[in-house]
Each structure stands twice: as structure tokens, then as C-alpha cells.
N, CA, C and O atoms as CSV, one atom per row, in Angstrom:
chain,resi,resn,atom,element,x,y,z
A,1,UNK,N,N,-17.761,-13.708,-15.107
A,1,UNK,CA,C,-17.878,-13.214,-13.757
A,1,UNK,C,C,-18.858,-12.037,-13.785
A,1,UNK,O,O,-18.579,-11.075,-14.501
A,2,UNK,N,N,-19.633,-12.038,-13.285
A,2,UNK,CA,C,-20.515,-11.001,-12.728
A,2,UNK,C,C,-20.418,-9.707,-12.009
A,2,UNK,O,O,-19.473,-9.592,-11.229
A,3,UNK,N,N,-21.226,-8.734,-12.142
A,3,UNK,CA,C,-21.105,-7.735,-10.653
A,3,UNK,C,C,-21.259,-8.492,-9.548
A,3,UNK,O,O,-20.233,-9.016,-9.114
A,4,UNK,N,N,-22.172,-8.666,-9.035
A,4,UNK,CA,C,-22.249,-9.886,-8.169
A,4,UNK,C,C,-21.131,-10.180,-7.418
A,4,UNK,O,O,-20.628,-9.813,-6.355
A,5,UNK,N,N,-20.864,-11.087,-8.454
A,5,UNK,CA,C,-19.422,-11.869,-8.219
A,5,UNK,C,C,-18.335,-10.923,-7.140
A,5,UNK,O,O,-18.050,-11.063,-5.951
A,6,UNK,N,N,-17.946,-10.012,-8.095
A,6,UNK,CA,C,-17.015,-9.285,-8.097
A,6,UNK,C,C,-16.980,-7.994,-6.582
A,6,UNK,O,O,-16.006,-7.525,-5.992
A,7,UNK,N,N,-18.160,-7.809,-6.413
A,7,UNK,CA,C,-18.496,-7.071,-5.470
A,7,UNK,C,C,-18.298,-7.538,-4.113
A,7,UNK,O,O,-18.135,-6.749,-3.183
A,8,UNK,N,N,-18.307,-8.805,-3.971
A,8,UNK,CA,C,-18.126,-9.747,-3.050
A,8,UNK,C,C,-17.270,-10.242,-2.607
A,8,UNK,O,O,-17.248,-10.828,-1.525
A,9,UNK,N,N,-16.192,-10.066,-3.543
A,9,UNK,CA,C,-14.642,-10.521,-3.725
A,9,UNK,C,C,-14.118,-10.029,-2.540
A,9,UNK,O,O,-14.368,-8.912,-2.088
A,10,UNK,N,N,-13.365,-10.887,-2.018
A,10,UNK,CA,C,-12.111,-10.177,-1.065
A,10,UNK,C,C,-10.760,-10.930,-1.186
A,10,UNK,O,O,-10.494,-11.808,-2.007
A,11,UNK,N,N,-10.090,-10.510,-0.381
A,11,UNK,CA,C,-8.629,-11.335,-0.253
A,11,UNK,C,C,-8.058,-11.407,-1.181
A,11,UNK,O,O,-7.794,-10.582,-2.056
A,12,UNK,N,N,-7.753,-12.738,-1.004
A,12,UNK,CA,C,-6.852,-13.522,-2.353
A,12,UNK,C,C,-7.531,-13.976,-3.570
A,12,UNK,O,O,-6.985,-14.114,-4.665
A,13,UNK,N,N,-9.113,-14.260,-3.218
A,13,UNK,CA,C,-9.918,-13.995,-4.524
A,13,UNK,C,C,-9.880,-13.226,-5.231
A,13,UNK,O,O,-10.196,-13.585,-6.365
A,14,UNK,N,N,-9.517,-11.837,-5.071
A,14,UNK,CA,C,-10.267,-10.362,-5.101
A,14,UNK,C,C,-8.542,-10.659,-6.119
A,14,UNK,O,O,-8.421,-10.642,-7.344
A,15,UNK,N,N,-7.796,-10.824,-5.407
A,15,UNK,CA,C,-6.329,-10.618,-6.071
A,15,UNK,C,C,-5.989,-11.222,-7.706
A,15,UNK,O,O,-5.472,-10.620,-8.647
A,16,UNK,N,N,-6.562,-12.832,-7.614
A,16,UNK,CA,C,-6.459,-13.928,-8.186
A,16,UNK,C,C,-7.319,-13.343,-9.734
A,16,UNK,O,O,-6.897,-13.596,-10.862
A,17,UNK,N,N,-8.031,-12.886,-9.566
A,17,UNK,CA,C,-9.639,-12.736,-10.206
A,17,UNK,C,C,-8.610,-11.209,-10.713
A,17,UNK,O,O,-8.500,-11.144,-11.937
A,18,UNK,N,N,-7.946,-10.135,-9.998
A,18,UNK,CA,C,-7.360,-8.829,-11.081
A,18,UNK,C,C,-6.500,-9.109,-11.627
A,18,UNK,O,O,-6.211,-8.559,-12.689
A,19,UNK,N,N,-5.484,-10.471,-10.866
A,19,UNK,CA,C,-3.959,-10.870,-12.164
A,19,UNK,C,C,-4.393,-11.799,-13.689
A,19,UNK,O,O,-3.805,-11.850,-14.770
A,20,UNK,N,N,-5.757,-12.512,-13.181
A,20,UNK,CA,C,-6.355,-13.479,-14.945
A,20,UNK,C,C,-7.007,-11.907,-15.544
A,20,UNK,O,O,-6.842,-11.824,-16.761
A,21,UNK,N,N,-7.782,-10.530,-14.863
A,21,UNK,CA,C,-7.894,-9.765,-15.876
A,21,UNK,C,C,-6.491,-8.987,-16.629
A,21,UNK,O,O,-6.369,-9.045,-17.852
A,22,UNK,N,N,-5.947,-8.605,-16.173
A,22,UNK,CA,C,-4.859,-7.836,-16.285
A,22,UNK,C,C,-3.491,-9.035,-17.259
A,22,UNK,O,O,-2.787,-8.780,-18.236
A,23,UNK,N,N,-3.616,-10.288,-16.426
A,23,UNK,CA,C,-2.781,-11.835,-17.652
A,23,UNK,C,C,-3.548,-12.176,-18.086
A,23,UNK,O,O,-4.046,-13.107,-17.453
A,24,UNK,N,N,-4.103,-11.903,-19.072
A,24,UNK,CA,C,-5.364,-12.683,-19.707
A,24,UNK,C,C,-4.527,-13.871,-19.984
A,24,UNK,O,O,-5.071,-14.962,-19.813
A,25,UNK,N,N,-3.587,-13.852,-20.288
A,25,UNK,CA,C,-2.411,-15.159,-20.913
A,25,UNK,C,C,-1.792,-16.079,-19.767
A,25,UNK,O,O,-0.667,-16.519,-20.007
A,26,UNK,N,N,-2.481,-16.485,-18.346
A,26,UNK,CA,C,-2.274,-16.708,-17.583
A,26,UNK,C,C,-2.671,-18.216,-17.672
A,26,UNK,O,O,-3.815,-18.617,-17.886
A,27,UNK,N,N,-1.384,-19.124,-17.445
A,27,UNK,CA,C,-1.925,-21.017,-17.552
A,27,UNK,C,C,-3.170,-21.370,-17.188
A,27,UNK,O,O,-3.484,-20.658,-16.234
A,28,UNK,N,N,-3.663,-21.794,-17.347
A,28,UNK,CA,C,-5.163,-22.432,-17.241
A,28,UNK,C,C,-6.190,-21.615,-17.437
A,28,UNK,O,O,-7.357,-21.762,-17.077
A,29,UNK,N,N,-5.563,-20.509,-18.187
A,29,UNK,CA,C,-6.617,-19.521,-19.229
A,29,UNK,C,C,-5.886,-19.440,-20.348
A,29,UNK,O,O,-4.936,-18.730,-20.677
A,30,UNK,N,N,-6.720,-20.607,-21.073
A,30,UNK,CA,C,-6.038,-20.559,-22.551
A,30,UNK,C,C,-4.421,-21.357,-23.094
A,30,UNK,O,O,-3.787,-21.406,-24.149
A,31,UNK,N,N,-4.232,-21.970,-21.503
A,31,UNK,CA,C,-2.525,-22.769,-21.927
A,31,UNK,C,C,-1.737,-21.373,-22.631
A,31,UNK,O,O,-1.159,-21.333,-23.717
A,32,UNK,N,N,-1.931,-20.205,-21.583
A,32,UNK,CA,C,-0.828,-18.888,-21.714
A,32,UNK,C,C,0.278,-19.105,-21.456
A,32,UNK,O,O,0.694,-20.143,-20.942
A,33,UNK,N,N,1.181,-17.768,-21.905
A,33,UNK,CA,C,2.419,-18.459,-21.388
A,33,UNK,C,C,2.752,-17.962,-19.681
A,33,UNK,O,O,3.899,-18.243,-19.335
A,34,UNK,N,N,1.986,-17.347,-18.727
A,34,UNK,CA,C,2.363,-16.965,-17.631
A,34,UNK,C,C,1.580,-17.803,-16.567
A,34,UNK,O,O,0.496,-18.283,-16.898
A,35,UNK,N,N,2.142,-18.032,-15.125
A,35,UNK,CA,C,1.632,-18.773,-14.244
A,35,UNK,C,C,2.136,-18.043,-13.418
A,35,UNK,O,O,3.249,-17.533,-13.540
A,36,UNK,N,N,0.899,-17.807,-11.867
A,36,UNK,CA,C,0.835,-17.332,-11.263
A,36,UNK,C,C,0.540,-18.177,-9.715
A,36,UNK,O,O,-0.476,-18.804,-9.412
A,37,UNK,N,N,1.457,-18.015,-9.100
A,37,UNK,CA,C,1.199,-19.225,-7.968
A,37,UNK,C,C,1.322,-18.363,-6.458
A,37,UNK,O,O,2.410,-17.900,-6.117
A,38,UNK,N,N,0.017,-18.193,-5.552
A,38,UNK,CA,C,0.058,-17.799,-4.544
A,38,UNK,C,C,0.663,-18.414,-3.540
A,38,UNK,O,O,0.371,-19.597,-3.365
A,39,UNK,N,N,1.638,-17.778,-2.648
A,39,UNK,CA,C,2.295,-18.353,-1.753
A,39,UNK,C,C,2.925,-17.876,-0.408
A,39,UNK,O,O,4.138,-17.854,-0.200
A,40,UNK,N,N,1.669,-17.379,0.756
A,40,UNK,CA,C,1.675,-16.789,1.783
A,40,UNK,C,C,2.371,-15.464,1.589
A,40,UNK,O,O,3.469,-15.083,1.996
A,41,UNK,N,N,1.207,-14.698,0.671
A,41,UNK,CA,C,1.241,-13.399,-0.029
A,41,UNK,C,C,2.690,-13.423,-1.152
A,41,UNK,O,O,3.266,-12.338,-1.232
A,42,UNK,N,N,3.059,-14.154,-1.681
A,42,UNK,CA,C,3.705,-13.721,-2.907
A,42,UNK,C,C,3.188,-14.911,-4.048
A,42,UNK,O,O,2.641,-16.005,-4.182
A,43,UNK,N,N,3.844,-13.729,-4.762
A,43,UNK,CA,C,3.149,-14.245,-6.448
A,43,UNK,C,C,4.495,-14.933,-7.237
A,43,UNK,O,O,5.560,-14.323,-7.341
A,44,UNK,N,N,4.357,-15.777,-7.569
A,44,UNK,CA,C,5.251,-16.215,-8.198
A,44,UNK,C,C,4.970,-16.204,-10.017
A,44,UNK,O,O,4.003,-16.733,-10.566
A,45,UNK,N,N,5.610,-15.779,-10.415
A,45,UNK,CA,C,5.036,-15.616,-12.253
A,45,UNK,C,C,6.382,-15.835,-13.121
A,45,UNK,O,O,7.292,-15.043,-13.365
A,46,UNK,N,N,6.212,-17.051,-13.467
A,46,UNK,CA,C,7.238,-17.213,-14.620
A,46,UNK,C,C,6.430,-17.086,-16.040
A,46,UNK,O,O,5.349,-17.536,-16.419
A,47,UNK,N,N,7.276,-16.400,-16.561
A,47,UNK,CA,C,7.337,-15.586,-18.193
A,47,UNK,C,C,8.346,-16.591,-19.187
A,47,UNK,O,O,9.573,-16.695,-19.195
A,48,UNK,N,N,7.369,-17.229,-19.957
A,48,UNK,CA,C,8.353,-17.786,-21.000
A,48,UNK,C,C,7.508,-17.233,-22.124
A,48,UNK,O,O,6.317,-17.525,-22.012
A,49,UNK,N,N,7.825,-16.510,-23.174
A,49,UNK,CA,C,7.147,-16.547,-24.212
A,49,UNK,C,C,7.514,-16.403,-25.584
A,49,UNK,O,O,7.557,-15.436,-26.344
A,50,UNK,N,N,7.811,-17.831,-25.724
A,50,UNK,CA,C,8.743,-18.744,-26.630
A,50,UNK,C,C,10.271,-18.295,-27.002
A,50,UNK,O,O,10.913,-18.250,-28.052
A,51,UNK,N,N,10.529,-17.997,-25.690
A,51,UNK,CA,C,11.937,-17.556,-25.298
A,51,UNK,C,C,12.626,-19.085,-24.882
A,51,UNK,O,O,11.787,-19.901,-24.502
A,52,UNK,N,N,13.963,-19.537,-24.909
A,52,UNK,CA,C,14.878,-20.385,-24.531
A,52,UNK,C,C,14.663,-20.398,-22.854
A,52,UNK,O,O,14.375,-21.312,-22.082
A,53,UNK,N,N,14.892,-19.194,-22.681
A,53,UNK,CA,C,15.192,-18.916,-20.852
A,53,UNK,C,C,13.360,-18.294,-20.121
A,53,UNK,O,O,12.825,-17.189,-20.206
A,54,UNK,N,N,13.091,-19.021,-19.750
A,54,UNK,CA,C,11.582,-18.869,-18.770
A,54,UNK,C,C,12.195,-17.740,-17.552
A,54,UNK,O,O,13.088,-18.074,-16.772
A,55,UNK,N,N,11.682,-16.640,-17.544
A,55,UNK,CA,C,12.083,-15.482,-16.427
A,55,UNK,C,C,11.250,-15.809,-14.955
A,55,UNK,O,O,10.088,-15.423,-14.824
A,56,UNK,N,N,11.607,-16.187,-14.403
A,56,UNK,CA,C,11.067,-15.969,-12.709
A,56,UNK,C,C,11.226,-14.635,-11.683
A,56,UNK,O,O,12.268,-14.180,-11.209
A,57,UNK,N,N,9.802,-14.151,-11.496
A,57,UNK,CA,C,10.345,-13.006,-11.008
A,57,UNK,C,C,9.140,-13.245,-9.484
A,57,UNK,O,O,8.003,-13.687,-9.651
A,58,UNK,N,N,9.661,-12.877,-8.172
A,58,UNK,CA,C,9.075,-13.107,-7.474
A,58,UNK,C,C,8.202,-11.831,-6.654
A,58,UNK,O,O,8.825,-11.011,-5.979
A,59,UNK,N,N,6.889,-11.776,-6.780
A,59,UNK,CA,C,6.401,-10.353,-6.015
A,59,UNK,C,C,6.439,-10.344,-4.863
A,59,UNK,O,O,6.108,-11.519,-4.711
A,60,UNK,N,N,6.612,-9.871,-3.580
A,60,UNK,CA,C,5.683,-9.490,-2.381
A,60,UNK,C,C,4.480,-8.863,-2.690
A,60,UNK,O,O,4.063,-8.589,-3.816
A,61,UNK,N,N,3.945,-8.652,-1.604
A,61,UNK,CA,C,2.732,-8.153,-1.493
A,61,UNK,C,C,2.764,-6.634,-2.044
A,61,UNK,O,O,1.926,-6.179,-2.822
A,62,UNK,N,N,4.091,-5.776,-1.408
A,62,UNK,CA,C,4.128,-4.349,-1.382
A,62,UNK,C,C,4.391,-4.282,-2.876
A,62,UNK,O,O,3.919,-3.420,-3.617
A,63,UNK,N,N,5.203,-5.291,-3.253
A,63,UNK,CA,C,5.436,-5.209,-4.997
A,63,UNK,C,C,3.998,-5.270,-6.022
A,63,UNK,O,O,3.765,-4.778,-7.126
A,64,UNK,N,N,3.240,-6.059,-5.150
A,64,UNK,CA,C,2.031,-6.103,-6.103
A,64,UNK,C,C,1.287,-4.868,-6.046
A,64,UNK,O,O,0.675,-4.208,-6.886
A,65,UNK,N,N,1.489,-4.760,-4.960
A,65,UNK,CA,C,0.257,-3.240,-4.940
A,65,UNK,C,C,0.995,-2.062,-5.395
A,65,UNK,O,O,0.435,-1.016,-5.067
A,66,UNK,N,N,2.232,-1.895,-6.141
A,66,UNK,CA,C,2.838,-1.193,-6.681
A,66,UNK,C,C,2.379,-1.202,-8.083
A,66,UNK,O,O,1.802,-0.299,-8.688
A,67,UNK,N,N,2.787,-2.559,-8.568
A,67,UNK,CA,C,2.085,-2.836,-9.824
A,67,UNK,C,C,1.029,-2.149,-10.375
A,67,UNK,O,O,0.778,-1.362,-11.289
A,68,UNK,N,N,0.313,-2.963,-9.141
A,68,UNK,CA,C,-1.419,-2.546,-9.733
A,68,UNK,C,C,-1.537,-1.448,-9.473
A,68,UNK,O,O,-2.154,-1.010,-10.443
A,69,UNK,N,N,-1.294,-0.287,-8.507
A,69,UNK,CA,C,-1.641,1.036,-8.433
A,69,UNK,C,C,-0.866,1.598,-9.831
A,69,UNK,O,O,-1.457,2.603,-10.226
A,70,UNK,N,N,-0.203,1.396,-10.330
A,70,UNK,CA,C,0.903,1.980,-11.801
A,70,UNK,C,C,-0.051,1.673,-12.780
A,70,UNK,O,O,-0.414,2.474,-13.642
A,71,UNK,N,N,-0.606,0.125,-12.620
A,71,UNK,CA,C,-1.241,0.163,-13.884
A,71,UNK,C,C,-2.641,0.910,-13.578
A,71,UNK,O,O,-3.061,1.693,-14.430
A,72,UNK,N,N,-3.398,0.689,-12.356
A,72,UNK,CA,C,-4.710,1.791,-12.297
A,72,UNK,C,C,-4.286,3.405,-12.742
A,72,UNK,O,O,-5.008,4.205,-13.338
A,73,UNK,N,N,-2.990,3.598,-12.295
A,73,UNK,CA,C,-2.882,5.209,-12.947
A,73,UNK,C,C,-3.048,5.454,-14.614
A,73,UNK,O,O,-3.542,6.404,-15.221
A,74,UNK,N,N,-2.446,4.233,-15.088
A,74,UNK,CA,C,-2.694,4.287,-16.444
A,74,UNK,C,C,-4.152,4.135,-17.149
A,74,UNK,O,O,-4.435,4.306,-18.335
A,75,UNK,N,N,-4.826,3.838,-16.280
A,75,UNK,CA,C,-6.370,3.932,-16.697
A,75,UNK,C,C,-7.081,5.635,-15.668
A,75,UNK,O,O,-8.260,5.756,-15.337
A,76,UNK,N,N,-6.570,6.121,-15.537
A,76,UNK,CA,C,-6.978,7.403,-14.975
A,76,UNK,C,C,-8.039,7.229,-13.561
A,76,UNK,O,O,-9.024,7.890,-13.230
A,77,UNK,N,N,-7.223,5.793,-12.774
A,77,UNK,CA,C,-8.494,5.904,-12.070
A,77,UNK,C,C,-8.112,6.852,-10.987
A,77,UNK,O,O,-6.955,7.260,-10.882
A,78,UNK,N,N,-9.295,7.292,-9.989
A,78,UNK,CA,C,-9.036,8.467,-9.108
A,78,UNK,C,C,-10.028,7.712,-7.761
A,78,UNK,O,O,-11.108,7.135,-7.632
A,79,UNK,N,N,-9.132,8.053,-7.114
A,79,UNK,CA,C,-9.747,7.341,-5.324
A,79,UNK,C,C,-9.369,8.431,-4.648
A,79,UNK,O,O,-8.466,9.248,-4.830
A,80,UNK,N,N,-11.009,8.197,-3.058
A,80,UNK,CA,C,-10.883,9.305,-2.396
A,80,UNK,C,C,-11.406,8.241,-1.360
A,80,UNK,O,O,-11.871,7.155,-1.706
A,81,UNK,N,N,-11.278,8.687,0.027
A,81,UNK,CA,C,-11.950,8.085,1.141
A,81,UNK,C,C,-13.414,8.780,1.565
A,81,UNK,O,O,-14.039,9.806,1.297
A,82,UNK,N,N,-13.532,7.891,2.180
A,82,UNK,CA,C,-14.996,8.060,2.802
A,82,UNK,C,C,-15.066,9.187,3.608
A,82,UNK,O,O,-13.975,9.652,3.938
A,83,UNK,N,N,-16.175,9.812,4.056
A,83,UNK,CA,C,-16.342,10.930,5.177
A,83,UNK,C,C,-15.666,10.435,6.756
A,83,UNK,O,O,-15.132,11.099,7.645
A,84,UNK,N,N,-16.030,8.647,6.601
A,84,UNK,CA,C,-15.341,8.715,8.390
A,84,UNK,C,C,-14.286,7.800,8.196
A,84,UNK,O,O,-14.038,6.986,9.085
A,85,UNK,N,N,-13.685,7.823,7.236
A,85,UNK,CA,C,-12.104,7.537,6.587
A,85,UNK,C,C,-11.729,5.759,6.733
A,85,UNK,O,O,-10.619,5.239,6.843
A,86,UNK,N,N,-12.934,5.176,6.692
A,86,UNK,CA,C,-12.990,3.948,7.383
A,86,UNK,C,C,-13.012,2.702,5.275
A,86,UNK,O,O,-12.837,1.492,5.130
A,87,UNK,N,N,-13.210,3.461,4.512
A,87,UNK,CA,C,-13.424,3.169,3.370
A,87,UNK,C,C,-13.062,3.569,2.395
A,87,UNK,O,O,-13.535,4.695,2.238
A,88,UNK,N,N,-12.217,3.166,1.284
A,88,UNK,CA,C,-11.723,3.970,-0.216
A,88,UNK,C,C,-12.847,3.536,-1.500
A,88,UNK,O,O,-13.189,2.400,-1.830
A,89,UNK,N,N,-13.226,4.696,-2.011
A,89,UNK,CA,C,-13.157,4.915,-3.494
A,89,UNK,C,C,-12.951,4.907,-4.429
A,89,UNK,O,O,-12.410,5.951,-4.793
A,90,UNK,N,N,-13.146,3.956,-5.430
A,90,UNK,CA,C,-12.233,4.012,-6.595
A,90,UNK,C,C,-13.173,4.408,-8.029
A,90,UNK,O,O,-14.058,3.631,-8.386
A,91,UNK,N,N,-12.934,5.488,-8.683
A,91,UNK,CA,C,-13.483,5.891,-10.016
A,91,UNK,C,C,-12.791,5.608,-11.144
A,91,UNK,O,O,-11.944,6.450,-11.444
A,92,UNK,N,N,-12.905,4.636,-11.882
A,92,UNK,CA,C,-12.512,3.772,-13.070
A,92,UNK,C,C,-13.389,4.777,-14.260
A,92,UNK,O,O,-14.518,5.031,-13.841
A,93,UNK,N,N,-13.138,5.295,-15.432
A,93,UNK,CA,C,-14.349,5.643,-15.999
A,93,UNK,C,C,-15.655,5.680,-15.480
A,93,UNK,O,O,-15.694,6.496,-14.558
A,94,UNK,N,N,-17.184,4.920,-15.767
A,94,UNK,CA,C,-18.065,5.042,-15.941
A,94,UNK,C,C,-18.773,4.387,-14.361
A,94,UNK,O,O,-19.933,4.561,-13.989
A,95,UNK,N,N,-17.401,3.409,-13.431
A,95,UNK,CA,C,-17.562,2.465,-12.344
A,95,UNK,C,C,-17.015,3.408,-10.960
A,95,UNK,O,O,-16.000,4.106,-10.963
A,96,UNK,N,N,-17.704,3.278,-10.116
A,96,UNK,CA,C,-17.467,3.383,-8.699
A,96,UNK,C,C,-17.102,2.288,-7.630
A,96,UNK,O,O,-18.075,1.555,-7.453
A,97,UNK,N,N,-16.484,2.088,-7.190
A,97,UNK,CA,C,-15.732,0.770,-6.185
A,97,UNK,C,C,-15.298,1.302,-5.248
A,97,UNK,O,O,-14.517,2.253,-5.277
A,98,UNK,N,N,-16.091,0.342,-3.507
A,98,UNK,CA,C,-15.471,0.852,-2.729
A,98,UNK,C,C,-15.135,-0.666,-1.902
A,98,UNK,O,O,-15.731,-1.736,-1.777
A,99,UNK,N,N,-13.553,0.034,-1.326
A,99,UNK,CA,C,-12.514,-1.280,-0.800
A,99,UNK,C,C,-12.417,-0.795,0.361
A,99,UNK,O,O,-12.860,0.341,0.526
A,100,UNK,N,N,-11.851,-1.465,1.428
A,100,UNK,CA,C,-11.311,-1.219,1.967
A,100,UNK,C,C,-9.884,0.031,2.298
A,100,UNK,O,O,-9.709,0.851,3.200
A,101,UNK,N,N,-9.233,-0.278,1.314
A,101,UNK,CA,C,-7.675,-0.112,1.095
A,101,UNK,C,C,-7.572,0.668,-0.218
A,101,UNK,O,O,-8.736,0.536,-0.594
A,102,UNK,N,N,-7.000,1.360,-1.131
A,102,UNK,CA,C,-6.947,1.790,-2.279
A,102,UNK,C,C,-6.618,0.511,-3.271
A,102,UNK,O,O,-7.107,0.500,-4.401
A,103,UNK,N,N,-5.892,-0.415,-2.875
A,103,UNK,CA,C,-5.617,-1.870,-3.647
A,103,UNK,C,C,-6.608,-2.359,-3.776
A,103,UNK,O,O,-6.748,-2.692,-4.953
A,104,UNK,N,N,-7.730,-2.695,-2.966
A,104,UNK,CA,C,-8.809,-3.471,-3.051
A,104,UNK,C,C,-9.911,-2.615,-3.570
A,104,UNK,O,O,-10.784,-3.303,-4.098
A,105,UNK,N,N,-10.186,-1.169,-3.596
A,105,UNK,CA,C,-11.019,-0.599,-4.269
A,105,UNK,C,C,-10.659,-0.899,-5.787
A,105,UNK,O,O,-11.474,-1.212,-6.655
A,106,UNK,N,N,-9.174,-0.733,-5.960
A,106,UNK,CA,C,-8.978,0.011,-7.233
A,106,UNK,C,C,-9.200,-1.104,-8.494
A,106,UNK,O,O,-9.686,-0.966,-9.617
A,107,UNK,N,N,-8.427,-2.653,-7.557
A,107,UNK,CA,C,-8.978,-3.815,-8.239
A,107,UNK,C,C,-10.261,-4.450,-8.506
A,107,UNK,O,O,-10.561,-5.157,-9.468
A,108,UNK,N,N,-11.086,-4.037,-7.356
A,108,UNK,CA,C,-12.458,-4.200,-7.954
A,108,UNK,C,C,-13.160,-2.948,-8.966
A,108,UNK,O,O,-14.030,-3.254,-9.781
A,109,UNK,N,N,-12.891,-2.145,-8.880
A,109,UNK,CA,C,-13.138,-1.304,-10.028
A,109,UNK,C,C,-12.646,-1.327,-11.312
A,109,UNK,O,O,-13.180,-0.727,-12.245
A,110,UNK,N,N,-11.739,-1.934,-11.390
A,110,UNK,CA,C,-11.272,-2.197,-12.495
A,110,UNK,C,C,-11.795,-3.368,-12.964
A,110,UNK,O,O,-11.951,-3.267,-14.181
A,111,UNK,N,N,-12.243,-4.765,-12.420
A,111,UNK,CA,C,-12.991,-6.043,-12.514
A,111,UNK,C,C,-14.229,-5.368,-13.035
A,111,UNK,O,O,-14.590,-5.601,-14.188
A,112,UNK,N,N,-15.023,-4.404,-12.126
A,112,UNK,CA,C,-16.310,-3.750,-12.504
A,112,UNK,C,C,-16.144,-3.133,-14.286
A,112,UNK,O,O,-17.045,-3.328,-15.101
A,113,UNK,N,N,-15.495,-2.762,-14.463
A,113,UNK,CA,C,-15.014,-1.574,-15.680
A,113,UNK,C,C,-14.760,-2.151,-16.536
A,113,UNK,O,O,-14.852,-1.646,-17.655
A,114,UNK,N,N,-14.393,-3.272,-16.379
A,114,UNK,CA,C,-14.231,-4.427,-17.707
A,114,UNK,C,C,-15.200,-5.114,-18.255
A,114,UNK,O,O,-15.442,-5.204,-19.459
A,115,UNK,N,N,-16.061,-5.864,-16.906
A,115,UNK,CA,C,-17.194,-6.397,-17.423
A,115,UNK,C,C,-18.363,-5.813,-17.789
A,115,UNK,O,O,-19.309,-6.369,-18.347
A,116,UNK,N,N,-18.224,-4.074,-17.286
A,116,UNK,CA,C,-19.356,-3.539,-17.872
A,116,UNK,C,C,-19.014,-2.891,-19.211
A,116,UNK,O,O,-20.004,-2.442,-19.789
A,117,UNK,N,N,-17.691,-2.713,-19.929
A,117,UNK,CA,C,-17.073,-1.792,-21.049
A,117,UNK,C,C,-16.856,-3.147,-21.793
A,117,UNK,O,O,-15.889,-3.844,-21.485
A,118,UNK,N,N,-17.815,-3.575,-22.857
A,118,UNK,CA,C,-16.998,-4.726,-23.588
A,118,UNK,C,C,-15.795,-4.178,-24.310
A,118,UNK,O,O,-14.984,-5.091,-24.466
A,119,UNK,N,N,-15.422,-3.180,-24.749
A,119,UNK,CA,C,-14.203,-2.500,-25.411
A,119,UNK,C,C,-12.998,-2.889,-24.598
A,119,UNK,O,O,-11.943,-3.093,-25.197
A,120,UNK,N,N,-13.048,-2.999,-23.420
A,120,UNK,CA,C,-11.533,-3.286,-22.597
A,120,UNK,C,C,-11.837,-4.898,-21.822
A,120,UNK,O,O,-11.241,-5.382,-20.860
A,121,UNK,N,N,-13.034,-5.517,-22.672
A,121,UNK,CA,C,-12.594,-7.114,-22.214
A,121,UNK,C,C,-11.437,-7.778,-22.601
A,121,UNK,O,O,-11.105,-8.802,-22.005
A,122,UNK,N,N,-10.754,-7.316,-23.556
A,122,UNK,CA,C,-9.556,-7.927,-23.818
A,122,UNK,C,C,-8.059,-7.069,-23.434
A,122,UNK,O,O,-6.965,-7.310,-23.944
A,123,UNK,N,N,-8.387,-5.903,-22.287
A,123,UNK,CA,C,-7.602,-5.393,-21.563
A,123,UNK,C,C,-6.625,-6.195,-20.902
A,123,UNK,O,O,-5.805,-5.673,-20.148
């Protein structure tokens, strides 16, 4: 995936495209053990990993963007809005991303930050 690509992203693309970076081990990347199934905003992700019992755990939307803002804190990213507050910021290390929303900045900055840092392609 490209800058390009990634810059362009919205929605459920934008979403789809931060859970295969973040699951790299995600079914139909690599026959992983996690699957991720969109379903009028929830995520469905069952976890088997070579466990007896496969875990089903179901997100909402507000659950996901919990997630992902927890794990962007763990990468030190820092977001600010725009001057006419209509746009967010997101500073990943060395990447700048701007979203809509702090979810959609913070995930494309983090898409950006990967493909430009080969050190955290396997983030």
C-alpha cells in the first residue's frame, strides 16, 4: 500500500486497511489465526490461537475507537485541530495525518508511519 493509497482512505477502508496493520495475523493474510468481519459498524474477531476454545469478542464502533486511540497512545502519537476546528492532526513520529475525527487522523498516520519506517513494518 502506498501513500497514495492511504491518504485517500476513508470509511471502512480506512478502518479495514488499520485492523490487517495492527493483525498482521488476520485470515486471508497469511491463514492467521484472527478474522475480522464488518457488520453495520461492528467488528467481529474471533481469536483461536491453537487454543481448544476460539474467543469471540464483539466491537462497536465506540469500542474500536477506544482500542485504537490506547494503542496510538502507545506510540506517542499527539493530535491537535485545525485553526477553524473543522480538521484533526495526527503526529506519529516522523508522519503528519490529517482526518477528519482523531480516529481517522490517528489511523492514517499510523498506516503513513509504517510504510514509511521499515523498522515497525512488522508492528
Amino acid at each position: 500500500m502506498n501513500e497514495i493509497d492511504i491518504k485517500l482512505m476513508v470509511g471502512k477502508l480506512l478502518v479495514r486497511a488499520f485492523q490487517k496493520a495492527v493483525y498482521p495475523n488476520a485470515i486471508g493474510e497469511n491463514s492467521g489465526p484472527l478474522v475480522a468481519v464488518d457488520d453495520d459498524g461492528e467488528i467481529v474477531v474471533f481469536l483461536d490461537e491453537e487454543s481448544t476454545k476460539p474467543e469471540i469478542l464483539v466491537m462497536n464502533s465506540a469500542e474500536q475507537m477506544v482500542g485504537a486511540m490506547y494503542f496510538l497512545q502507545t506510540l506517542k502519537a499527539k493530535f491537535e485541530t485545525t485553526e477553524d476546528r473543522e480538521k484533526v492532526c495526527c503526529t506519529i513520529g516522523n508522519v503528519q495525518s490529517l482526518g477528519r475525527d482523531y480516529f481517522e487522523a490517528g489511523m492514517r498516520a499510523y498506516l503513513l508511519f509504517k510504510s514509511r519506517n521499515k523498522e515497525f513494518k512488522s508492528m
